[in-house]
mmCIF file as Biopython writes it, N, C-alpha, C and O atoms, coordinates in Angstrom:
data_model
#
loop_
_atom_site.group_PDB
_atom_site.id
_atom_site.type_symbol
_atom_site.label_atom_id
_atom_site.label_alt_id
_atom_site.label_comp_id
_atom_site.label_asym_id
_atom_site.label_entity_id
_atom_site.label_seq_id
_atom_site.pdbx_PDB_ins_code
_atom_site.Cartn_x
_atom_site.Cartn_y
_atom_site.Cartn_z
_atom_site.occupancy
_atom_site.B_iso_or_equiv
_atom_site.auth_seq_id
_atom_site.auth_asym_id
_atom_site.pdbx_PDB_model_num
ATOM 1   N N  . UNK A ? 1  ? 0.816  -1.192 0.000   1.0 0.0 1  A 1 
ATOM 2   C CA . UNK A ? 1  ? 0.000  0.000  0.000   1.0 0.0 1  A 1 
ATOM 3   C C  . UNK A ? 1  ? 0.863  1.260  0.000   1.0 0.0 1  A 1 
ATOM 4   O O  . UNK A ? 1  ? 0.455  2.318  -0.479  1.0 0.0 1  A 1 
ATOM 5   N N  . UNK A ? 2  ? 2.409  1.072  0.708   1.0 0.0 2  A 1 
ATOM 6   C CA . UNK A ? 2  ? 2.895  2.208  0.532   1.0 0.0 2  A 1 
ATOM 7   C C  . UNK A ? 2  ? 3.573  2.859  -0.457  1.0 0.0 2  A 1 
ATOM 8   O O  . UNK A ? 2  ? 3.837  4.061  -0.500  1.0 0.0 2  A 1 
ATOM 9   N N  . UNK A ? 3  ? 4.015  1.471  -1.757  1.0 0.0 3  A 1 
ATOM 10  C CA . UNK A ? 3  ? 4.110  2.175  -3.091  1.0 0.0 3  A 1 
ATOM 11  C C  . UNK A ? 3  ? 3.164  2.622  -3.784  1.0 0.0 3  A 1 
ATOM 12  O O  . UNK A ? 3  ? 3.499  3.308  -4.750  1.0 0.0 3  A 1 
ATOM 13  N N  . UNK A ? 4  ? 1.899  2.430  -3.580  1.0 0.0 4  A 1 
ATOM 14  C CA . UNK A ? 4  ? 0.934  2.913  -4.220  1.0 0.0 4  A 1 
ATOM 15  C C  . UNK A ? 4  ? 0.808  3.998  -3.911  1.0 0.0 4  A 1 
ATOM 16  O O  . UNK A ? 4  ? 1.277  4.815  -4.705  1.0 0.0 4  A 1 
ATOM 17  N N  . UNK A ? 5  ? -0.055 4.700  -2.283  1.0 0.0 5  A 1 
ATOM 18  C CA . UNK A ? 5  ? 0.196  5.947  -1.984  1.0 0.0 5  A 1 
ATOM 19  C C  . UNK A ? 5  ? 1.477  6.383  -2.712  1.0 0.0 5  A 1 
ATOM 20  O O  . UNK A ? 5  ? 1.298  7.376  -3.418  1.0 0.0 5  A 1 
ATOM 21  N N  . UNK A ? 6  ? 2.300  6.057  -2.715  1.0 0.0 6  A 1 
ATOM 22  C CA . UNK A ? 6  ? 3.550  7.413  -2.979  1.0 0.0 6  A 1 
ATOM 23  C C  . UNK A ? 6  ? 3.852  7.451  -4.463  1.0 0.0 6  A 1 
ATOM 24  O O  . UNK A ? 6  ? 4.507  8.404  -4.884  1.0 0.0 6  A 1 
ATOM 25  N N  . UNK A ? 7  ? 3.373  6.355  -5.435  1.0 0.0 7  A 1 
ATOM 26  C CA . UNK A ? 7  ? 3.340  6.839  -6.692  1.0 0.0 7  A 1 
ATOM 27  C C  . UNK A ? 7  ? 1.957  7.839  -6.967  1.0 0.0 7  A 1 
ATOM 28  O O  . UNK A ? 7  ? 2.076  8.828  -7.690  1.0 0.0 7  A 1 
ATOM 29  N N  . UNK A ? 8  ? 0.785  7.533  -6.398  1.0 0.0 8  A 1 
ATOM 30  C CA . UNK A ? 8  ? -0.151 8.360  -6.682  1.0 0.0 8  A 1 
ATOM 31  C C  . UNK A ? 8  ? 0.617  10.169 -6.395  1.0 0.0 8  A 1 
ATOM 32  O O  . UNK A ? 8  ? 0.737  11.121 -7.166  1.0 0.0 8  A 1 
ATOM 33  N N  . UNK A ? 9  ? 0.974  9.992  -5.017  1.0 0.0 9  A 1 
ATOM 34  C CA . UNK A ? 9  ? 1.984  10.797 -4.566  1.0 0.0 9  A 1 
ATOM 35  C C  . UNK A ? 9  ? 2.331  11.996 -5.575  1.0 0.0 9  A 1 
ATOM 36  O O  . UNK A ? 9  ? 1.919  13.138 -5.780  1.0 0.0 9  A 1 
ATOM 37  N N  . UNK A ? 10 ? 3.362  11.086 -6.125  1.0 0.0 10 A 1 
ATOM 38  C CA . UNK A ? 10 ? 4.086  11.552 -7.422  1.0 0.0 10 A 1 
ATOM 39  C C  . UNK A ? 10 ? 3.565  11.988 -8.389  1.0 0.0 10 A 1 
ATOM 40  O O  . UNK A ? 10 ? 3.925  13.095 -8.789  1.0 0.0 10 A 1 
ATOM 41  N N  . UNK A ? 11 ? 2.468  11.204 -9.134  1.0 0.0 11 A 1 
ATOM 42  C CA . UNK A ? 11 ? 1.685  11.467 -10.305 1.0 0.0 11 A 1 
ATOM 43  C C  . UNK A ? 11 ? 1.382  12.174 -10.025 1.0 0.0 11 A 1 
ATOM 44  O O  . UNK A ? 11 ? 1.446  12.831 -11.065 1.0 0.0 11 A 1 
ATOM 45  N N  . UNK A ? 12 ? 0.685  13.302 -8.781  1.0 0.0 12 A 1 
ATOM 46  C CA . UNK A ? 12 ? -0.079 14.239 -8.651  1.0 0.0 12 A 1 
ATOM 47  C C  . UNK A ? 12 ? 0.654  15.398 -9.123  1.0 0.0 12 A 1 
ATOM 48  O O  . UNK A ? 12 ? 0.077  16.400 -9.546  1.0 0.0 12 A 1 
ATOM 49  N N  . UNK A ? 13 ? 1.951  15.280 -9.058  1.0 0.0 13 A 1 
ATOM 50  C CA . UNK A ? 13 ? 2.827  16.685 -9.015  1.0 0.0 13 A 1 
ATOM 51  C C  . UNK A ? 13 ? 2.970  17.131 -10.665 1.0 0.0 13 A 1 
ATOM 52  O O  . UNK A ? 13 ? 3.304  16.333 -11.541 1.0 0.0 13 A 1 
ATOM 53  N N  . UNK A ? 14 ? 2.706  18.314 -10.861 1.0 0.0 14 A 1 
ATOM 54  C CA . UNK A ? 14 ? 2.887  18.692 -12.341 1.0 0.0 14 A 1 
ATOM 55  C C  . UNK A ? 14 ? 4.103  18.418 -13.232 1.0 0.0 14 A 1 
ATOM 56  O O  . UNK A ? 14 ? 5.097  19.122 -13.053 1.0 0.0 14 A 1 
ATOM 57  N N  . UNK A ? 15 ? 4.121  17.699 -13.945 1.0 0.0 15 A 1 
ATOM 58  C CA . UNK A ? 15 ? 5.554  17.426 -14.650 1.0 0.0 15 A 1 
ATOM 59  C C  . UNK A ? 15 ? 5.857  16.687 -14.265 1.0 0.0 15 A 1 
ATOM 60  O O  . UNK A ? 15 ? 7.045  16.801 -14.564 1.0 0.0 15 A 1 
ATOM 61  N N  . UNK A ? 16 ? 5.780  15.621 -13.611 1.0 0.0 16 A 1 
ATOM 62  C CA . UNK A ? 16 ? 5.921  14.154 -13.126 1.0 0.0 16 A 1 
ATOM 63  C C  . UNK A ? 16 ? 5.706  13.304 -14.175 1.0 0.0 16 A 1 
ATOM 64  O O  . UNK A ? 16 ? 4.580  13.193 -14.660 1.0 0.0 16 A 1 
ATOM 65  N N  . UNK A ? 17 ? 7.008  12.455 -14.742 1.0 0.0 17 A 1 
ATOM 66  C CA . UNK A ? 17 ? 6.887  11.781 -15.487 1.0 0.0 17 A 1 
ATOM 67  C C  . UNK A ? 17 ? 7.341  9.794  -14.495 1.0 0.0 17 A 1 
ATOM 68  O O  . UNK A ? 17 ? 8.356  9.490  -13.869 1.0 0.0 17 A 1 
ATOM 69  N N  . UNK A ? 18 ? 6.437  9.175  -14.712 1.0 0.0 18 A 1 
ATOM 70  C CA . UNK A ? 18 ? 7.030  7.855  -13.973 1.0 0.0 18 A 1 
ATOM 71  C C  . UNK A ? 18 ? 6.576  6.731  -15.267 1.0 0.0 18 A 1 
ATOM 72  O O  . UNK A ? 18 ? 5.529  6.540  -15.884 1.0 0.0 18 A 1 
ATOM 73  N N  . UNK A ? 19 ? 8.050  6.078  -15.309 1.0 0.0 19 A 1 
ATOM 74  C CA . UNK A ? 19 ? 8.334  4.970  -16.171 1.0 0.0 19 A 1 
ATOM 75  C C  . UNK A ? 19 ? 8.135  3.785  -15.454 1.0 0.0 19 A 1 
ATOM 76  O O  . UNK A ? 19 ? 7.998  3.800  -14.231 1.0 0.0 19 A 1 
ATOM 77  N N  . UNK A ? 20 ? 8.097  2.364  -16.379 1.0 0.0 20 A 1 
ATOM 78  C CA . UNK A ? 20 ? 7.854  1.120  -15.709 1.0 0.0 20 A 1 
ATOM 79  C C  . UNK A ? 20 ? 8.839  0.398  -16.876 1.0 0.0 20 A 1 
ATOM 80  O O  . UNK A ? 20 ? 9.555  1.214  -17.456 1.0 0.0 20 A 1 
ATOM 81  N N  . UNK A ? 21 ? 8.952  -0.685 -17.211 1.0 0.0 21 A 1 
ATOM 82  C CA . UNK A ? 21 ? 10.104 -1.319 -17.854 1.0 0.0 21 A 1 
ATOM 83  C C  . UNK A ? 21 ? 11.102 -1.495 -18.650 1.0 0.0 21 A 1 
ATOM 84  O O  . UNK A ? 21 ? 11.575 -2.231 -19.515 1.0 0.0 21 A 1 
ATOM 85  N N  . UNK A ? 22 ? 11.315 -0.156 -17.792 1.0 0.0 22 A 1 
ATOM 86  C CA . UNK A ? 22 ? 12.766 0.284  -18.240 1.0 0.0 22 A 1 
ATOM 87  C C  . UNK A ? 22 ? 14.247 0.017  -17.444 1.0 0.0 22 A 1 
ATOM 88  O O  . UNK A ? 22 ? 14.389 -0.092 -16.226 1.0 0.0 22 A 1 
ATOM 89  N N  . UNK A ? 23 ? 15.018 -0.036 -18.197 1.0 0.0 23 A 1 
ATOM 90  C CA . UNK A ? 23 ? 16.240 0.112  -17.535 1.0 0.0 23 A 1 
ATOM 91  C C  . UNK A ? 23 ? 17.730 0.972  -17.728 1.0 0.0 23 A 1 
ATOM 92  O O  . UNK A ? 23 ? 18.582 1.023  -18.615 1.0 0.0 23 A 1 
ATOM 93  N N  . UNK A ? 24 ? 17.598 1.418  -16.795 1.0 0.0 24 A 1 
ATOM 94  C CA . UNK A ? 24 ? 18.467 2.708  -16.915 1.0 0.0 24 A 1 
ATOM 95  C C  . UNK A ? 24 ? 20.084 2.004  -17.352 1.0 0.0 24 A 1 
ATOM 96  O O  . UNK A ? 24 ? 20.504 0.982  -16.810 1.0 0.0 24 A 1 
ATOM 97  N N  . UNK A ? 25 ? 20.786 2.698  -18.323 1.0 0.0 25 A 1 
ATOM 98  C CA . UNK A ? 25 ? 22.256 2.115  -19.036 1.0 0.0 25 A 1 
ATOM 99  C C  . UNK A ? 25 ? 23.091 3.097  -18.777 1.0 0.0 25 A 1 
ATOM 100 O O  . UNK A ? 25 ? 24.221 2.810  -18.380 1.0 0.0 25 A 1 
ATOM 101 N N  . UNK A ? 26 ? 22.652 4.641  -18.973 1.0 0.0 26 A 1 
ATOM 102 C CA . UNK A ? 26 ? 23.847 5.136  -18.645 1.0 0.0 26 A 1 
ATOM 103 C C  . UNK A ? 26 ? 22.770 6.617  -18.021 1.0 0.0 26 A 1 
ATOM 104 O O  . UNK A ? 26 ? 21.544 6.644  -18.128 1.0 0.0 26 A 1 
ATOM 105 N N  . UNK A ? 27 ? 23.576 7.661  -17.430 1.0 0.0 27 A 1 
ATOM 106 C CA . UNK A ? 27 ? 23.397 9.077  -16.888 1.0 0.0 27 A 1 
ATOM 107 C C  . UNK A ? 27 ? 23.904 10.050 -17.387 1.0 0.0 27 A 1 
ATOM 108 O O  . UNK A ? 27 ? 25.032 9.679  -17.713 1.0 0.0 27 A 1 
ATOM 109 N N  . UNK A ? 28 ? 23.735 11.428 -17.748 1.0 0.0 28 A 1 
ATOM 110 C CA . UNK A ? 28 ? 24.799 12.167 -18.202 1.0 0.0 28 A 1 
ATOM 111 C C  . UNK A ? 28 ? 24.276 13.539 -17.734 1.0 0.0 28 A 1 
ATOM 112 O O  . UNK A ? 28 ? 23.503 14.320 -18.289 1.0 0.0 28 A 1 
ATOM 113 N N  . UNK A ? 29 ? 25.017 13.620 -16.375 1.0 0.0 29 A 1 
ATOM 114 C CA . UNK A ? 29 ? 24.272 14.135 -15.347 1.0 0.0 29 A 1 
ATOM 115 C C  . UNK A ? 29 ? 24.955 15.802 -15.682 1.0 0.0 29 A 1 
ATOM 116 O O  . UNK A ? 29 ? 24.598 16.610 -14.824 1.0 0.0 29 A 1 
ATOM 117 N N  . UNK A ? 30 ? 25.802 16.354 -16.712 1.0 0.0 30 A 1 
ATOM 118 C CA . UNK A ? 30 ? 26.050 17.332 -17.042 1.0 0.0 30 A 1 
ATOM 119 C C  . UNK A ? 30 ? 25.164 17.613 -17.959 1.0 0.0 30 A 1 
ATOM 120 O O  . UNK A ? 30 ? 24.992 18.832 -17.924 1.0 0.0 30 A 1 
ATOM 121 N N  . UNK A ? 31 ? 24.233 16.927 -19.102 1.0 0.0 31 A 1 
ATOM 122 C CA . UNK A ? 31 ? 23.613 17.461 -19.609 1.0 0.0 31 A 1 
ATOM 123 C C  . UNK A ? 31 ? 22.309 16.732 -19.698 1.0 0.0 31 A 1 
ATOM 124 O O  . UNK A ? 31 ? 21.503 16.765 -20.628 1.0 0.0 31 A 1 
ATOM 125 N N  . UNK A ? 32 ? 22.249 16.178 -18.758 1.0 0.0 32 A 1 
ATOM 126 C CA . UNK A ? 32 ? 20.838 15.856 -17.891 1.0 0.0 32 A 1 
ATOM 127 C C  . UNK A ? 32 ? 20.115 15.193 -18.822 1.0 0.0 32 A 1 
ATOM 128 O O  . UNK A ? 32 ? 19.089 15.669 -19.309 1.0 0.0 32 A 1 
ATOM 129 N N  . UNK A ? 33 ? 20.581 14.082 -19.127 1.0 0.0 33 A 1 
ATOM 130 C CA . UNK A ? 33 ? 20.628 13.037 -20.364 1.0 0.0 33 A 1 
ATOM 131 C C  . UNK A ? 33 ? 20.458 11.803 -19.881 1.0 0.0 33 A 1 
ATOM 132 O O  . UNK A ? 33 ? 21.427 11.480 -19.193 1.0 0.0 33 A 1 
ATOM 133 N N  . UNK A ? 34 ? 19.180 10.520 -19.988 1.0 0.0 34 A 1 
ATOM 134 C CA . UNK A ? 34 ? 19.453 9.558  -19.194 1.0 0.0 34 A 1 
ATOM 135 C C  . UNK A ? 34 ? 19.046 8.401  -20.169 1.0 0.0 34 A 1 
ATOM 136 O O  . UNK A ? 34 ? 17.907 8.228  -20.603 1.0 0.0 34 A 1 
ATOM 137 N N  . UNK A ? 35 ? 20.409 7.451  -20.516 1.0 0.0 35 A 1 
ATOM 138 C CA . UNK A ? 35 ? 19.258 6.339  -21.149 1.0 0.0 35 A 1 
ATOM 139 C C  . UNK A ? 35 ? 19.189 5.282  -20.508 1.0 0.0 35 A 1 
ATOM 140 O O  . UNK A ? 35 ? 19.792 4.852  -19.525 1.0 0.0 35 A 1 
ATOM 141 N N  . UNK A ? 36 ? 18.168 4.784  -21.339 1.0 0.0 36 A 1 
ATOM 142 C CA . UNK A ? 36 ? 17.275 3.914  -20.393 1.0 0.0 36 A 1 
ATOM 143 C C  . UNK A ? 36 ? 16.986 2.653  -21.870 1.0 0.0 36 A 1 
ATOM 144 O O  . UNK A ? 36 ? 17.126 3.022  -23.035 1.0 0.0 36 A 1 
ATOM 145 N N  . UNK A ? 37 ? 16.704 1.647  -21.610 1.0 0.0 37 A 1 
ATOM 146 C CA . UNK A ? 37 ? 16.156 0.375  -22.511 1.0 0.0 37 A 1 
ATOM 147 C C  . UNK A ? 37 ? 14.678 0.307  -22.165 1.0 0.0 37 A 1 
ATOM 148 O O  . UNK A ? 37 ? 14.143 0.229  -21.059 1.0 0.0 37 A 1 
ATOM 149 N N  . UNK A ? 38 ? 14.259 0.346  -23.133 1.0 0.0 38 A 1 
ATOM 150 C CA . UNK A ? 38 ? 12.457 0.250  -23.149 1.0 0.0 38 A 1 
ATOM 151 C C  . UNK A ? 38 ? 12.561 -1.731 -23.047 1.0 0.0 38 A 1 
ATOM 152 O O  . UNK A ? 38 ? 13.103 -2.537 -23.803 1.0 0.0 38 A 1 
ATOM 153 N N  . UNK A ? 39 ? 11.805 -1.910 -21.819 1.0 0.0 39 A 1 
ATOM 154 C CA . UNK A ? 39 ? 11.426 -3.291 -22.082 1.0 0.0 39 A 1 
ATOM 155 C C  . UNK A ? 39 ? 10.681 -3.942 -22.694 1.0 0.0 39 A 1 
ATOM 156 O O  . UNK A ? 39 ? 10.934 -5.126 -22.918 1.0 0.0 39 A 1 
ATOM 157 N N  . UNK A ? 40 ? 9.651  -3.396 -23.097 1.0 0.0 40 A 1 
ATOM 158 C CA . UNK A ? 40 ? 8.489  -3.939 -23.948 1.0 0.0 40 A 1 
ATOM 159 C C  . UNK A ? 40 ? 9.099  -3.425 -25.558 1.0 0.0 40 A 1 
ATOM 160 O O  . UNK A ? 40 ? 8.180  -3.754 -26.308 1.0 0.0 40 A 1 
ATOM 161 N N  . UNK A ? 41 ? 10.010 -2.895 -26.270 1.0 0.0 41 A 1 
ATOM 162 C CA . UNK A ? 41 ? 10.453 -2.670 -27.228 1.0 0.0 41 A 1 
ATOM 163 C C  . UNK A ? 41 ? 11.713 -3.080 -27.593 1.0 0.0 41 A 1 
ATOM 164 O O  . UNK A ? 41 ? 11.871 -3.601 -28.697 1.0 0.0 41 A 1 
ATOM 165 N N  . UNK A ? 42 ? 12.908 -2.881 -26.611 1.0 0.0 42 A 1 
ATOM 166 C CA . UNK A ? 42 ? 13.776 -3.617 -26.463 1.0 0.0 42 A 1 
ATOM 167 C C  . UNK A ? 42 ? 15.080 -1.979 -27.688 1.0 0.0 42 A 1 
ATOM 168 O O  . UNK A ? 42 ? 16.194 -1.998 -28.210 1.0 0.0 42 A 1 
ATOM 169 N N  . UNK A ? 43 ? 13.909 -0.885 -27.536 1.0 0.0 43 A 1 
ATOM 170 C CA . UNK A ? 43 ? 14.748 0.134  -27.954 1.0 0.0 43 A 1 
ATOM 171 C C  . UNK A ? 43 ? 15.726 0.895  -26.737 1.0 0.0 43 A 1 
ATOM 172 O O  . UNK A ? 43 ? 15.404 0.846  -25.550 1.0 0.0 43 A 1 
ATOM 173 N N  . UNK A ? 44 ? 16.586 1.384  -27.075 1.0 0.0 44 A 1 
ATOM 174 C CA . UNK A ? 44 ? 17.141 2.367  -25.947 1.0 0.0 44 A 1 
ATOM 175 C C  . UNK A ? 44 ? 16.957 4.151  -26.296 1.0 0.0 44 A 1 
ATOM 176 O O  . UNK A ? 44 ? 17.514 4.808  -27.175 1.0 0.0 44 A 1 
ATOM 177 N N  . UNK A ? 45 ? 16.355 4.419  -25.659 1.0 0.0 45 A 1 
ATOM 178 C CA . UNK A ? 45 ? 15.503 5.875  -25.758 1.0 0.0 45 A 1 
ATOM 179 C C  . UNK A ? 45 ? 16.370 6.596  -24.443 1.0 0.0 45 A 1 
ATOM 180 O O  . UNK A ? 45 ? 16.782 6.207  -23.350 1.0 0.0 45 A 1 
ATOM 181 N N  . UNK A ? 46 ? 16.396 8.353  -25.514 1.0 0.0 46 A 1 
ATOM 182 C CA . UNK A ? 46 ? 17.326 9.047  -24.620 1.0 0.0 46 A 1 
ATOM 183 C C  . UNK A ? 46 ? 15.940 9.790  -23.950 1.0 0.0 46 A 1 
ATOM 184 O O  . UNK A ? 46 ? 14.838 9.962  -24.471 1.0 0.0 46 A 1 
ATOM 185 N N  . UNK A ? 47 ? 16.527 10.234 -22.322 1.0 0.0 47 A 1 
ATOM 186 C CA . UNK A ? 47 ? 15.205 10.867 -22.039 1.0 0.0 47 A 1 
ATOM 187 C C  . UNK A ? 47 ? 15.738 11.828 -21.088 1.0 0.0 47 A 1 
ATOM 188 O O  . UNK A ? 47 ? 16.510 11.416 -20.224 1.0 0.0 47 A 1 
ATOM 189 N N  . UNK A ? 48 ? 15.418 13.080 -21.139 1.0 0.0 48 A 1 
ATOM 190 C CA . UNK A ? 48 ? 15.984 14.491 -20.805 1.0 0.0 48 A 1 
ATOM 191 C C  . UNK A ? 48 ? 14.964 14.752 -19.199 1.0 0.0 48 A 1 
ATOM 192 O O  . UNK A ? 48 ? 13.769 14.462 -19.136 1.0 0.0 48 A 1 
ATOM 193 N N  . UNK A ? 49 ? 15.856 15.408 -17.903 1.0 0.0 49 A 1 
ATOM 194 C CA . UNK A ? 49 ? 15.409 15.097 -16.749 1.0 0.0 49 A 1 
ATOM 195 C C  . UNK A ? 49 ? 15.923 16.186 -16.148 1.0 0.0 49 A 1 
ATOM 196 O O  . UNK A ? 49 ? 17.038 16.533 -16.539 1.0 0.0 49 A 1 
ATOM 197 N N  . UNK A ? 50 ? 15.323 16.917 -15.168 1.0 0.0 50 A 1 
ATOM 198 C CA . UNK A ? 50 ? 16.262 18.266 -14.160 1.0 0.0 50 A 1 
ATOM 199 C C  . UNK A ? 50 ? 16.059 17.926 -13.099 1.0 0.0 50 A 1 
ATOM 200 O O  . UNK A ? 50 ? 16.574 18.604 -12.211 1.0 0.0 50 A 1 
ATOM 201 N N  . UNK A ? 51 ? 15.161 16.643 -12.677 1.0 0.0 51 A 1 
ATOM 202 C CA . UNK A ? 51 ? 15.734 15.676 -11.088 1.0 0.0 51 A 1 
ATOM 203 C C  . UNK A ? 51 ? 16.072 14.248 -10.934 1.0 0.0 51 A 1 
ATOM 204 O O  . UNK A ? 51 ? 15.141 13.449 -11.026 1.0 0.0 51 A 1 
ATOM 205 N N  . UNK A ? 52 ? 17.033 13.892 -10.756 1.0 0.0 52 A 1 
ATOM 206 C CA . UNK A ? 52 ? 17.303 12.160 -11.095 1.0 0.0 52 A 1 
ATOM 207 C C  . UNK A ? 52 ? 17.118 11.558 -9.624  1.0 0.0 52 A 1 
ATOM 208 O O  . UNK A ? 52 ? 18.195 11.716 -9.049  1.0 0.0 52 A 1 
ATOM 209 N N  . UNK A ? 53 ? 16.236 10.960 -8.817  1.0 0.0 53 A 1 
ATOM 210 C CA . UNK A ? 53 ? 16.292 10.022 -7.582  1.0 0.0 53 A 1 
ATOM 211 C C  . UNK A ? 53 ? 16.382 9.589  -7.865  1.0 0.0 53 A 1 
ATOM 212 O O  . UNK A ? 53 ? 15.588 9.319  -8.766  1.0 0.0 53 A 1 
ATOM 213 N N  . UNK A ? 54 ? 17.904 8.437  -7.521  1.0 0.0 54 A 1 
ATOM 214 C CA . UNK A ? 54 ? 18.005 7.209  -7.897  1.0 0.0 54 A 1 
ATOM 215 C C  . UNK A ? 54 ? 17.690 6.030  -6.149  1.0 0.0 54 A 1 
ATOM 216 O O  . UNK A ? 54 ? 18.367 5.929  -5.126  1.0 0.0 54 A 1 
ATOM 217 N N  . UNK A ? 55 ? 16.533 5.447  -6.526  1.0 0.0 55 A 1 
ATOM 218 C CA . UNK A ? 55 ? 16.020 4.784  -5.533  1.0 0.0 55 A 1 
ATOM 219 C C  . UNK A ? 55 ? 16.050 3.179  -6.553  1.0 0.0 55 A 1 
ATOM 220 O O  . UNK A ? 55 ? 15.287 2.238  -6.334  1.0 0.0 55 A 1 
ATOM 221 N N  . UNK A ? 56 ? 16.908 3.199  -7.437  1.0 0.0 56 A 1 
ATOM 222 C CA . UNK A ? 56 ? 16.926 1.589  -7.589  1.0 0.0 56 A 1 
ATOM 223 C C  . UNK A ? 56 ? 17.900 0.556  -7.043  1.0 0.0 56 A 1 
ATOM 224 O O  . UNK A ? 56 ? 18.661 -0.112 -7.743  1.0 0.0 56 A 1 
ATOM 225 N N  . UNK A ? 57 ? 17.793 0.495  -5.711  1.0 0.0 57 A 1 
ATOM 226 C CA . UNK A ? 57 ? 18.082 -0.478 -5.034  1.0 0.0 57 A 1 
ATOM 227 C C  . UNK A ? 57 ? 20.023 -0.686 -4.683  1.0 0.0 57 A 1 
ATOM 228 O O  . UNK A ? 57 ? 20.864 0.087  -5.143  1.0 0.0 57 A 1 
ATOM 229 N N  . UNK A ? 58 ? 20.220 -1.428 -4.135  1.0 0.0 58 A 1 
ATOM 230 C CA . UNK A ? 58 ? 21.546 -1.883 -3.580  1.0 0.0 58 A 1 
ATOM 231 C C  . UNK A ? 58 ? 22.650 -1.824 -5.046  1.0 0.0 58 A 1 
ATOM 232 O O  . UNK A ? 58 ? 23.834 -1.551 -4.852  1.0 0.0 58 A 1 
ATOM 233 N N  . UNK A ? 59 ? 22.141 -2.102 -6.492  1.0 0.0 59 A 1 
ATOM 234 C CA . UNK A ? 59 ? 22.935 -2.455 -7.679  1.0 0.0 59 A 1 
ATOM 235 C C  . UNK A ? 59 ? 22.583 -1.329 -8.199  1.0 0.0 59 A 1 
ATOM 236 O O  . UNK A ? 59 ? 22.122 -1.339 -9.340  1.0 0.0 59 A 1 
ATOM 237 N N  . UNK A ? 60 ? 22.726 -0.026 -7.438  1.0 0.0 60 A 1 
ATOM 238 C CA . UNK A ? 60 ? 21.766 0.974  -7.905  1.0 0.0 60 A 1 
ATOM 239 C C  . UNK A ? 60 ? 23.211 1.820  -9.536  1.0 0.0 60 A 1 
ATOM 240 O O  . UNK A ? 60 ? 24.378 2.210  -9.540  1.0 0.0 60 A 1 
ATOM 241 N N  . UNK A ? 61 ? 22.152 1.687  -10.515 1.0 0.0 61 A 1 
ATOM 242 C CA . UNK A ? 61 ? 23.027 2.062  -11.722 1.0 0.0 61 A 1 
ATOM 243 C C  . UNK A ? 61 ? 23.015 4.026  -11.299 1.0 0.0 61 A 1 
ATOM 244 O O  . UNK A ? 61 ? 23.886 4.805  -11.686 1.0 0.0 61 A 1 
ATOM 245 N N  . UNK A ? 62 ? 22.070 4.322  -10.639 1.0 0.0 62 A 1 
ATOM 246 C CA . UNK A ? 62 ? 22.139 6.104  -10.531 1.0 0.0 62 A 1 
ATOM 247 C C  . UNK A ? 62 ? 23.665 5.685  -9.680  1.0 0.0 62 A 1 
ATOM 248 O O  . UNK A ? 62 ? 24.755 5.697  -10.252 1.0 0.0 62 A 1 
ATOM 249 N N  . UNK A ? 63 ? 23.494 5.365  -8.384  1.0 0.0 63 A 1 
ATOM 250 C CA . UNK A ? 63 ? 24.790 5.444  -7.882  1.0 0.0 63 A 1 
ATOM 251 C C  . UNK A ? 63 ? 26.418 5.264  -8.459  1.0 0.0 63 A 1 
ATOM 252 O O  . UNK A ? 63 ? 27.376 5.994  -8.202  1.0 0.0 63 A 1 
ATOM 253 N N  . UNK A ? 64 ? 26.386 4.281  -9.151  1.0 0.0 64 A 1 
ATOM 254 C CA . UNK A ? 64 ? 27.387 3.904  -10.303 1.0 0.0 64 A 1 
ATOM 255 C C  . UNK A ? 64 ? 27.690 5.501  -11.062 1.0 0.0 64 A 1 
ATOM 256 O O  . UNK A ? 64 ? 28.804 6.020  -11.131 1.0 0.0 64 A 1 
ATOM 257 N N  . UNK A ? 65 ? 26.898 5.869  -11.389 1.0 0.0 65 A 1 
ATOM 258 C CA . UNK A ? 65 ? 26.766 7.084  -12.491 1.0 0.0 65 A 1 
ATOM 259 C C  . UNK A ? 65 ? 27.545 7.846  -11.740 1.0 0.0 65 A 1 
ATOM 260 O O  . UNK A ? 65 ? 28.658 8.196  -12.133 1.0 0.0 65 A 1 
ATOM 261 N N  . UNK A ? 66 ? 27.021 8.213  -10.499 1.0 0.0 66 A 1 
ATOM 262 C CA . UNK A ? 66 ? 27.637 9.306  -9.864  1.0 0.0 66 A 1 
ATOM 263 C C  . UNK A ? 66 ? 29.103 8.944  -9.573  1.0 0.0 66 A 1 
ATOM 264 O O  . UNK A ? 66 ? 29.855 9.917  -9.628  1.0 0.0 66 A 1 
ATOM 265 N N  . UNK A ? 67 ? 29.511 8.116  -9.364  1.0 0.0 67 A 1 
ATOM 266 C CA . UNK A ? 67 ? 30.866 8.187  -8.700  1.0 0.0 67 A 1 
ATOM 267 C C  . UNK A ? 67 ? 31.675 8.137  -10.202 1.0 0.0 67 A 1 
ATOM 268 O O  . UNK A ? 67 ? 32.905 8.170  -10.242 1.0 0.0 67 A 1 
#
């Protein structure tokens, strides 16, 4: 129940964009550039961002990026 509340959360906020089977490949946190692999297409799509939380987990690829 508490990912639900907090994506509704999210969706509420203007300009809130939230993805689902994707996977993030690389960051390009100078020009705020993020790609990602579409899972249901199996394309890799660039997608332009001015806040990155990276909350994916312990193998987290945001963290990787940063260092």
């Amino acid at each position: 129940m508490l990912n639900e509340e907090l994506l509704n959360e999210a969706l509420s906020v203007p300009g809130v964009r939230v993805f689902f089977r994707r996977k993030v490949l690389s960051i390009d946190f100078h020009n705020r550039i993020m790609t990602v692999n579409n899972g249901e297409t199996g394309q890799d799509d660039k997608v332009a961002f001015h806040l990155c939380v990276g909350v994916d987990g312990s193998y987290s690829v945001v963290r990787r990026q940063l260092m």
